[in-house]
MIMI-479433 format. One record per residue (C-alpha): x, y negated, z. Coordinates in steps of 0.2 Angstrom, whole numbers, plus 5000, padded with zeros to 4 digits. Layout:
XYZ...
REM end
This chain:
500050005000501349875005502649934988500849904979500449724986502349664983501949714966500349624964501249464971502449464960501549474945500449334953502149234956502449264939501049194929500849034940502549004939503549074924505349094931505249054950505249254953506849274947507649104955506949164970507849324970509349234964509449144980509049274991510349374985511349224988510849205003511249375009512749355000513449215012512649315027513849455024515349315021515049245039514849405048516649465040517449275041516649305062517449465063518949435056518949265067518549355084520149485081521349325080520549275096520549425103522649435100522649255105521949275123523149435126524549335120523949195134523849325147525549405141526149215144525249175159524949275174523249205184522149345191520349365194520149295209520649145206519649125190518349155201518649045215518548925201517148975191516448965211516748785212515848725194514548665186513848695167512748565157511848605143510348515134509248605125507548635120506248775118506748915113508248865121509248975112510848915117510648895136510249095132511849105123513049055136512049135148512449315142514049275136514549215158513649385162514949485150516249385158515649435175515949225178514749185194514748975193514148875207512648795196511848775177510948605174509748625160509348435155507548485145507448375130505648505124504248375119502648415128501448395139501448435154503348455153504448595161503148735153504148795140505648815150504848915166504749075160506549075151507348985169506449155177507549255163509249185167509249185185508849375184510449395173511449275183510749305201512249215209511949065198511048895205509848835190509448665191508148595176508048405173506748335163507248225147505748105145506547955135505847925119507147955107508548105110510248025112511748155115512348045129510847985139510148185138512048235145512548115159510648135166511448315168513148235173512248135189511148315193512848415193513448435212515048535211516948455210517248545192516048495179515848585162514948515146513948645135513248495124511648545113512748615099514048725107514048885107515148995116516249145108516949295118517949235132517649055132517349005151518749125156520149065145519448865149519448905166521348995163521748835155521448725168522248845181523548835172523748645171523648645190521748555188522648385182522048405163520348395154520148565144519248575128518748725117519348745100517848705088517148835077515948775062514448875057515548955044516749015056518148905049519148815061518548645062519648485066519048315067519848155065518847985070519447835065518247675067519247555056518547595040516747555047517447405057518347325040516447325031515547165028513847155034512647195021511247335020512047505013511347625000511147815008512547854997513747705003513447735021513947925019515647865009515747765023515747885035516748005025518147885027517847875044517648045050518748155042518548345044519948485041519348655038520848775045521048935036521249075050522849165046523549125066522649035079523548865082524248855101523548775115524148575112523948425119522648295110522448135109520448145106519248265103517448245095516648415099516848595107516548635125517648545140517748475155518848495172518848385188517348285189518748155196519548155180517948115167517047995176517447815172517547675186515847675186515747855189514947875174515548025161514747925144514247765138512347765136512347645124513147765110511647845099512448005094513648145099514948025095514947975112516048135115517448035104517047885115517647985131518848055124519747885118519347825136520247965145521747955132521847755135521747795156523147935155522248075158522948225150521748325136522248495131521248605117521548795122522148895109521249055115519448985120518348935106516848875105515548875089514448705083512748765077512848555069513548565052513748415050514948295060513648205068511848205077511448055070510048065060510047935048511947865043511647705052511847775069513547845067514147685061513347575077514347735087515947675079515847505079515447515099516947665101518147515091517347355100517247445118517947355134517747345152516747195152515647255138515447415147515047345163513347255155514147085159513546925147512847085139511347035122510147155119509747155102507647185098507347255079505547245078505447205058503747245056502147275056501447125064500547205079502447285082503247135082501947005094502247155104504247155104504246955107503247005123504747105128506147015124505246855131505147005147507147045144507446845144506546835160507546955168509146825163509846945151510346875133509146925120508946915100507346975092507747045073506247035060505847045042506046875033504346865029503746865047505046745054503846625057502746715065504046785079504446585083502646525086502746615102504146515105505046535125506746515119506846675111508146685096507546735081508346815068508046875051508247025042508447025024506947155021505047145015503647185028503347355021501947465013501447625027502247735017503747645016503947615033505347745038506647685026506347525025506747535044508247625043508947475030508247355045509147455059510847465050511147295044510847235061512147365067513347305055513247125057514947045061514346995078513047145081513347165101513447355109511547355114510347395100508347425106507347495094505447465091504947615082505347785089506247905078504948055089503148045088502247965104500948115103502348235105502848145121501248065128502047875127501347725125502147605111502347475124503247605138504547635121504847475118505147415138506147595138507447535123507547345130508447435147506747375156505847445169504347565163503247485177503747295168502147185163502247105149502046915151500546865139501546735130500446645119500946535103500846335104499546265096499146095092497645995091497445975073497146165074496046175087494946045077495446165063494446305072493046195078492446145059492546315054491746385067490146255066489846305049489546485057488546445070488746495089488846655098489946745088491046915088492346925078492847075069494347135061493947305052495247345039497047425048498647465039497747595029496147685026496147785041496447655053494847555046493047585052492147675038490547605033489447705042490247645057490147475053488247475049487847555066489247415075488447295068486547335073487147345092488147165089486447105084485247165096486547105110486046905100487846885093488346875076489646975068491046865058492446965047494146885051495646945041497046905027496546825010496846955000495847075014494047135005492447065012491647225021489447235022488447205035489347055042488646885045490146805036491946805035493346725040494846775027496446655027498446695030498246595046499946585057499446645075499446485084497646435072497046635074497346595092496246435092494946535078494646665093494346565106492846525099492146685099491246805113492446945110493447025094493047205087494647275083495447435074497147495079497847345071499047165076497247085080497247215097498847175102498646985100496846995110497747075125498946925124497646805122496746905137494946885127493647005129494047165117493047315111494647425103493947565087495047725084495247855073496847925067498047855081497547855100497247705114498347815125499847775113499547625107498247525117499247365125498047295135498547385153500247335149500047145150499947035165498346945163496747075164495246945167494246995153493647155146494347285135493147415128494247575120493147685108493547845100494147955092493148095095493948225086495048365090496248335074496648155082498048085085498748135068499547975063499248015046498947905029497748025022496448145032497248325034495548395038494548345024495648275012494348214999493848065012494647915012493947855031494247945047492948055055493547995071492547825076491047825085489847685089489447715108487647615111487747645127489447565132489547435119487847365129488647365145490147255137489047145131488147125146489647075153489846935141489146785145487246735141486946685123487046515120487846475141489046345137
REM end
């Protein structure tokens, strides 16, 4: 039966696709192909560090014991995520090498809700393989995963005097923690030991980092394929060919493989292991730099060897976050390390509701008598320095982009800020590079998070100046609507973050029977939606929008700028969602000033959040099924709103 249904798929593949049969099997073959390479390349490679860990013993005699006293005194930090595959890694390899160390910190970097599930029945496995092991689990709840924050969380959990760093990408090979532990014993405890580093391939892998190339680079945004040249120049990689095992040597730096020693000798002088500033696993190179420039000794064992399951040089996603890493490891000094006279640089580009949201923050950072510049698109400029408050605005050469050209138009934001010529070593981001419904975060809770604020910080309702040729502005064109008016804004980013007709129809019925009128509010080139009472559609700047809704009884708003900027302007809200959720990007609870109302509605169905452009569960609609006109609670906000026609 199963011979006969590979058959009939096959001849299915066939006829859809002409061809794609035999490219198919081409690359499997291929693929099994380099399978059998890497076992025999591994096989090969473990016989050559096999010889290599007699020849050390041959050389060196240290027994047991005191390999286990050691082992007795340290502490191993991974960071990993479900399935943890890994932390299950070096886990049997310790039991194989009968090594009993004092503690494991697990830092949990898993995206869920509630957090530590994924990891409780895996911690339960370990223990029973390592009985005599301490497990500690720390929970990574930051945003964005950063090599260096995830590891010195671990770092500070991590009780004993010798500390050991797993990293997320290391994996050990036969004999690893032995021969580090050897290793140290055999430097009398006075040198930080590090792993030879092993690529997937198993081919010896060398790294050279040298920030210069990156440093001599004129500000300017970079294509894909310039930044990766650039990198290239920067990071250069050597593939060894194993014929013999180079010796244990002294190096000036190292950028990856397993290592550690005293916890005396890696912390800085604010006992610190990394700089938390550095995006990716570069941060590794950082300390390594740091401990040459201190005189602290750094010998790579030639006998334990450890393999990077990261084929590529860097964790940095995109390029752009490798060069800010080696800008900072070429700029770094004591002063700028310590946080003093230090700026914090906001890049917020876009989209407008994003943006009134990031001047709330750095006019929060500015407060908290830290320097701070705010980076937007061009076009938007304007907008950012209505709210004035001192903040300095800059621009970024970029357009305010399209939804589905959000992502890259951000990463062309993000690294020509990092390579400006005066670009300073703290760099907050507005848009996180992990999805809030993965992590249960609000936007706000982000942004406060990136700025180096306090989560419990609220934000401080700056409004922007008006004058009073706009508030007479306003007043004319609110007479020739009449009074008792609610605004509403109904068209979002994209479809599914506007309120489908239907919805708009049964809105504007309860706006009605309450005695108000519905007015449309939005850009010029926004559509006039039915069953509105009018329309107010002009590129206003948001010092006259300010004016404009002041005006009104309340404002109806989709997951838009318009529900951000009535939080600020702390006027009563009624906020419609479909495709995203209030409990990630709902701003209101976040602000100060809560005298009036806010009124959250939907969405009511299970496939929401999906931050989508189109609809993944019926794809022929372009609206969300998500909205809901409550009658009930949009009656008790209106009876909240003063009486019609009270002055």
């Amino acid at each position: 039966m199963k011979a006969s249904a590979k058959r009939e798929l096959k001849r299915m593949i066939r006829r859809a696709a002409p061809g794609i049969a035999d490219r198919l099997s081409v690359a499997l073959r291929a693929a099994r192909g380099a399978a059998v390479r890497n076992a025999a390349r591994f096989g090969n490679l473990m016989a050559h560090i096999q010889e290599s860990q007699n020849a050390f013993d041959g050389r060196v005699r240290i027994d047991d014991e005191a390999v286990a006293a050691l082992a007795a005194r340290s502490s191993i930090i991974v960071a990993g995520a479900a399935p943890f595959d890994n932390v299950s890694v070096f886990v049997d390899e310790l039991r194989k090498e009968k090594l009993d160390v004092a503690e494991i910190v697990v830092v949990d970097v898993t995206a869920e809700i509630p957090r530590l599930v994924a990891i409780r029945d895996h911690v339960a496995s370990w223990r029973r393989r390592l009985p005599l092991t301490r497990f500690k689990v720390v929970t990574y709840s930051p945003q964005d995963i950063r090599y260096a924050d995830a590891l010195s969380l671990g770092w500070h959990a991590a009780g004993q005097e010798n500390v050991w760093v797993v990293g997320r990408y290391d994996v050990p090979l036969d004999g690893c923690f032995t021969y580090l532990l050897k290793t140290q014993l055999e430097q009398k405890g006075n040198a930080v030991i590090v792993s030879g580093a092993v690529a997937p391939d198993a081919s010896l892998r060398s790294v050279t980092v040298d920030p210069q190339p990156v440093c001599e680079q004129e500000p300017a945004i970079l294509e894909l394929e310039e930044s990766a040249a650039l990198l290239a120049r920067a990071i250069t990689e050597s593939k060894l060919k194993v014929v013999k095992l180079p010796p244990g040597e002294p190096v000036v730096s190292f950028s990856e493989g397993i290592f550690g020693g005293r916890r005396a000798l890696l912390a800085d002088d604010a006992g610190e292991l990394f700089d938390r500033r550095l995006l990716s696993n570069l941060a590794v190179t950082a300390l390594s730099r740091r401990l040459s420039a201190k005189g602290v000794p750094i010998v790579r064992s030639g006998c334990a060897y450890s393999r990077s399951t990261l084929a590529n040089i860097t964790d940095g996603g995109p390029p752009w976050e490798a060069t800010y890493d080696l800008r900072r490891i070429a700029a770094s000094s004591g002063a700028a390390r310590s946080g003093e006279n230090e700026v914090i640089e906001i890049v917020c580009p876009f989209h407008r509701g994003d943006m009134i949201l990031a001047v709330q923050v750095a006019a929060s950072v500015a407060e908290s008598g830290k320097r701070v510049r705010l980076h937007v698109a061009e076009p938007l400029v304007s907008w950012a320095r209505e709210f004035g408050a001192g903040i300095q605005v800059e621009s970024v050469p970029v357009p305010v982009a399209a939804a589905e050209d959000t992502y890259p138009v951000l990463l062309d934001a993000f690294q020509y800020v990092s390579l400006r010529a005066d670009a300073v070593p703290r760099i907050a981001r507005c848009h996180p590079s992990r999805s809030l419904s993965e992590t249960g975060r609000n936007l706000v809770e982000y942004m406060l998070e990136e700025a180096g604020l306090p989560l419990e910080t609220r934000l401080p309702n700056l409004q922007p100046i008006s004058t009073d040729a706009q508030q007479q502005l306003a007043q004319e064109i609110v007479a020739g609507i009449g009074e008792d008016i609610v605004f509403v804004h109904p068209l979002g980013g994209w479809s599914l973050k506007s309120i489908p007709p239907h919805i708009m129809a049964g809105l504007a019925e309860e706006v009605h029977r309450a005695g108000f009128k519905l007015i449309q509010i939005g850009g010029a080139g926004d559509r006039r939606v039915p069953h509105t009472d009018g329309a107010i559609l002009e590129n206003f700047m948001p010092s006259q929008w300010k004016e404009i809704l002041a005006l009104g009884r309340a404002l109806i708003c989709v997951d838009s700028w318009t529900s951000h900027f009535a939080a600020i302007l702390d006027i009563p809200q009624i906020c419609m969602y479909g495709s995203t959720h209030p409990d990630h990007v709902n701003s209101k609870r976040w602000f100060r000033s809560q005298q009036s109302p806010c009124l959250n509605l939907g969405p009511i169905v299970n496939c929401s959040p999906c931050n989508s452009l189109t609809c993944v569960a019926y794809p022929e609609r372009d609206y969300c099924t998500g909205y809901i006109v409550d009658e009930l609670a949009l009656q008790d906000f209106f009876s909240m709103l003063p009486a019609v026609n009270a002055s």
